[in-house]
C-alpha positions in Angstrom: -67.9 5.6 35.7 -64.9 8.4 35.4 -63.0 8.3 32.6 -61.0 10.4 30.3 -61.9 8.3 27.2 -64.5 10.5 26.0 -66.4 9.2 23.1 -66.2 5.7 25.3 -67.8 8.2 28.0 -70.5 9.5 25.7 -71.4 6.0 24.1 -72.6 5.0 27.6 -73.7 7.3 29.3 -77.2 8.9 29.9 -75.6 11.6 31.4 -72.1 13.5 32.1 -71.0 15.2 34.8 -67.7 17.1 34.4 -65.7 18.0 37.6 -62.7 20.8 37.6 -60.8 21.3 40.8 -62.9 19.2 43.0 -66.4 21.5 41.9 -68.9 20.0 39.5 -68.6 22.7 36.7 -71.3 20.8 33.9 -74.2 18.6 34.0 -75.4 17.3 30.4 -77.2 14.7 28.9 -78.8 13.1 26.1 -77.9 14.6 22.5 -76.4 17.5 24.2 -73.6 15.3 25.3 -70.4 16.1 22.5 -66.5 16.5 22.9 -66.3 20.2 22.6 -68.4 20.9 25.1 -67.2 18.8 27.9 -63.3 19.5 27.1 -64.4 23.5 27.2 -65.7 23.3 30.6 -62.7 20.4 31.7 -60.4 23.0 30.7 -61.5 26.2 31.8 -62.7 27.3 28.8 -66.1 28.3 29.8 -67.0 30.4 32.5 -69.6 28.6 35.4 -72.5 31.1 34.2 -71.9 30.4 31.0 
């Protein structure tokens, strides 16, 4: 599923992958899985090593 409805996202999902400028930047899941996190790494926000 790709969306950029994010609490639709999160409801059914077992697991997000976010993807910036073609390279998977984040894998998360479970009750990891919030806004903040995935819309810091969408954006840039968070360095890859981070």
């Amino acid at each position: 599923m790709i969306s950029t409805d994010l609490p639709e996202l999160i409801g059914v999902s077992d697991r997000v992958i976010v993807m910036r400028e073609g390279r998977m930047v984040l894998e998360i899941s479970g009750k990891d899985m919030n806004q903040e996190i995935i819309l810091a790494h969408a954006s840039g926000g968070v360095k890859e090593n981070e």
